[in-house]
N, C-alpha and C positions, 0 to 999 in steps of 0.2 A: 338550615343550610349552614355549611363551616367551610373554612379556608384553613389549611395548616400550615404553616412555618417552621423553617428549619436555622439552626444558628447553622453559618457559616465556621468552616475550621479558624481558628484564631490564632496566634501564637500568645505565646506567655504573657499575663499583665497586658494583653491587647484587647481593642472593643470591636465589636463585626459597626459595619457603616450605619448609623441610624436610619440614615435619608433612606434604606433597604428595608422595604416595609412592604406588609401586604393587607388586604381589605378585605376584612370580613364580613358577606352580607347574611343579614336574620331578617326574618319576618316576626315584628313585634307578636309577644305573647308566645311566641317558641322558643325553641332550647339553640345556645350556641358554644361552640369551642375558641375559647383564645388557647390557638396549641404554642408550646414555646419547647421545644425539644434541643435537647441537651446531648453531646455525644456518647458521653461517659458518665451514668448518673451515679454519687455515691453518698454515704449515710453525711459525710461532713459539705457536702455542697449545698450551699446558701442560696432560696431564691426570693426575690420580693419583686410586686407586679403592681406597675403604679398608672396609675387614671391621669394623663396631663392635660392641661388645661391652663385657665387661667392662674391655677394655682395648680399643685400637686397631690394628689387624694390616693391613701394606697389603699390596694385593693386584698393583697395577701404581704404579711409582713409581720413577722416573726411566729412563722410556721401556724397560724391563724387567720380565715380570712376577714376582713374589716367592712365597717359599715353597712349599705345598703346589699353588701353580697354574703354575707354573713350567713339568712340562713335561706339564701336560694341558690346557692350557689357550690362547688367542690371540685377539691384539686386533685387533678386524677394526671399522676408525676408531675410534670411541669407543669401544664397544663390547665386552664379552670376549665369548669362547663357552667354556663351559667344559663338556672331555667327559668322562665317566664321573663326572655328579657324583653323592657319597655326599651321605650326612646330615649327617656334619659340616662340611658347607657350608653348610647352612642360618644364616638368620639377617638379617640388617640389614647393607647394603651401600651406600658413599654414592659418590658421583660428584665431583668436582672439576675443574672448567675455568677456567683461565684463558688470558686473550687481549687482545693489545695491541692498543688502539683509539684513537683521534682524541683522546677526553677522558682516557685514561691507558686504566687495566687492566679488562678487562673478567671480573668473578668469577662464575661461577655454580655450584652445586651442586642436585644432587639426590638421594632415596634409595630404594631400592628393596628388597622387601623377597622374601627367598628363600626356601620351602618346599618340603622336599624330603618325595615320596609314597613311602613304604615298605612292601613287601607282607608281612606276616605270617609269623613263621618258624613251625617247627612248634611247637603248642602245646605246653604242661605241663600231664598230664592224670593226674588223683586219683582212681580209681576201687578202692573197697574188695573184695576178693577174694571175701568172705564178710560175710552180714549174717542177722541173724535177721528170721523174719518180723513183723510187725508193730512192730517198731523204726524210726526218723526215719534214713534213712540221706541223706550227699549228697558229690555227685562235682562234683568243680571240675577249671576247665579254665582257661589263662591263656596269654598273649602278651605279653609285652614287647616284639617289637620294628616292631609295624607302627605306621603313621602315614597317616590316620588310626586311633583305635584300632578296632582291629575289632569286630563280632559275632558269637557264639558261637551255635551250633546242634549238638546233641546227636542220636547215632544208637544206635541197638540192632540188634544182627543185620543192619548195613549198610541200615536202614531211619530214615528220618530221623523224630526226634520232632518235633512239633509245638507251637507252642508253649502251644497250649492245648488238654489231654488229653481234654476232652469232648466237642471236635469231630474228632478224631484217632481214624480207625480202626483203625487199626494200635496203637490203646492198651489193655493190657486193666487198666492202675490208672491212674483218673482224682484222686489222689490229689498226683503231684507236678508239679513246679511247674519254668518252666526260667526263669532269667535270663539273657537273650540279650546284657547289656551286662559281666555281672560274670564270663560262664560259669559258673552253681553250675543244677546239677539234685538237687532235693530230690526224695525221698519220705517221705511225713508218716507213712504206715504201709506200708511194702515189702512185698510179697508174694509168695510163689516165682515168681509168675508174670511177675515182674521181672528172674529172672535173665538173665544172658545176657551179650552182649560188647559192650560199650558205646566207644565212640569221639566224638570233639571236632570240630567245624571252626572255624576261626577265618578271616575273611573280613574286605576289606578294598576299598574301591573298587579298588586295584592290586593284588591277587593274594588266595590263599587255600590254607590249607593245613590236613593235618589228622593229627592223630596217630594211635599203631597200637592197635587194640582191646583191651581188658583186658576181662575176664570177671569179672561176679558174680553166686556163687553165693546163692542166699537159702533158708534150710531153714526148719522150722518145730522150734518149740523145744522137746525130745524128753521131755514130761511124765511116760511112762511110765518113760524112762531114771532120771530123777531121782526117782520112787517109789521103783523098786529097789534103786538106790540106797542111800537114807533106811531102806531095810526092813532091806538090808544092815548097814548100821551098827548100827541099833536091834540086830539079834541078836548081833553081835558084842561090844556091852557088854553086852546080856544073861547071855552065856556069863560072861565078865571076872567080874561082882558073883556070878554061881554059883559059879566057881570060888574065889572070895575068900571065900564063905561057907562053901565044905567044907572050904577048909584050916583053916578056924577050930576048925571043927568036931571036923578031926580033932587037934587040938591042935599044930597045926606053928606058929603063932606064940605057941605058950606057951614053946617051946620054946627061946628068946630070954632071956638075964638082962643085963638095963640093967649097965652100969657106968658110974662116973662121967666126967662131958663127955659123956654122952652115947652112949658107944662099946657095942656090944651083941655077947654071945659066944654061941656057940651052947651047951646043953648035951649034944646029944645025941654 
């Protein structure tokens, strides 16, 4: 995709308005046009076509192009095309013409501004293995590298959620909640009937992509185990204070004589 530009008529020794700029969209890895058109093009007119930024980087400049455009790139009249462009092309790109005229030098510039569309790599996806029932569980999902930034939509068992679980029959807990812009799927109270293999897409007007499904389990929290448990322990120091009480009984800690610091000998 290309956007073309035109200098505005100028008079002599004058510059057309910078701030008068137009946006060129590409989809990375395709070809695009910075056009920069000239009224009157002739063998002695001068152009140089510079990258700005933080700094200044030209891009054609003295009838040669420079750099990273070198050899993907060609100047077709004013104009470059440049093929296989990435993202770090994007940016703000100015035009520079001059041309010898009647009343001396004829100056113009103009600036155009480059946006490069990147599809979505595969997402980073956070889904916990195991969760207890009625605990707030939540699974995130994220993209770095598309442009625009994408939206996220969440599947179970290769069925896609919805993003609002009331009107979604394929939902049996109307309970969480998805954000389509951050990627996070909450459940405010999880239910086994939750479990399953959960998966991400992240989408992008130029592409979309999704990562591999991760499984969770959700159990319910094993009350009777942790009775047992608790019954367990309970007898165990039961026995302990029994047994601490018959050796008393049978005189085995009399059977002890203190010495001094504390040191104790047996006497039997």
């Amino acid at each position: 995709m290309s956007c073309l530009f035109h200098l505005s008529d100028h008079k002599a020794c004058g510059f057309s308005d910078p701030k008068d700029h137009h946006v060129v969209t590409a989809i990375e890895y395709q070809e695009v046009i910075l056009a920069c058109k000239y009224p009157k093009k002739t063998v002695s007119s001068r152009l140089e076509w510079k990258k700005l930024g933080r700094g200044i980087s030209f891009v054609y400049y003295q009838q040669a192009l420079q750099g990273a455009f070198k050899d993907r790139a060609e100047l077709i009249d004013f104009s470059i095309r440049i093929k296989n462009v990435t993202r770090n092309d994007a940016g703000k790109y100015r035009c520079e013409i001059s041309a010898p005229s009647e009343q001396g030098q004829n100056l113009a510039e103009d600036t155009v501004t480059l946006e490069v569309l990147v599809a979505p790599a595969v997402p980073s996806c956070e889904v916990p293995s195991s969760a207890l029932s009625g605990t707030t569980v939540e699974l995130r999902c994220q993209d770095k590298e598309g442009n625009p930034a994408p939206e996220y939509t969440w599947f179970k068992d290769g069925i896609r959620l919805s993003g609002n679980p009331r009107l979604d029959a394929q939902s049996t807990n109307s309970s969480y909640t998805m954000n389509v812009k951050s990627g996070s799927l909450q459940f405010n109270a999880v239910s086994k009937l939750d479990s399953g293999e959960y998966s991400c897409e992240a989408r992008n007007s130029v592409g979309h992509r999704k990562c591999p499904g991760k499984r969770m389990q959700v159990d319910d929290l094993n009350i009777s185990g942790i009775i047992a448990a608790v019954v367990v322990v309970a007898i165990v120091i039961s026995l302990c204070g029994l047994g601490v009480c018959y050796a008393q009984r049978k005189g085995y800690f009399s059977n002890l004589l203190e010495l001094p610091f504390g040191d104790t000998v047996s006497l039997m």
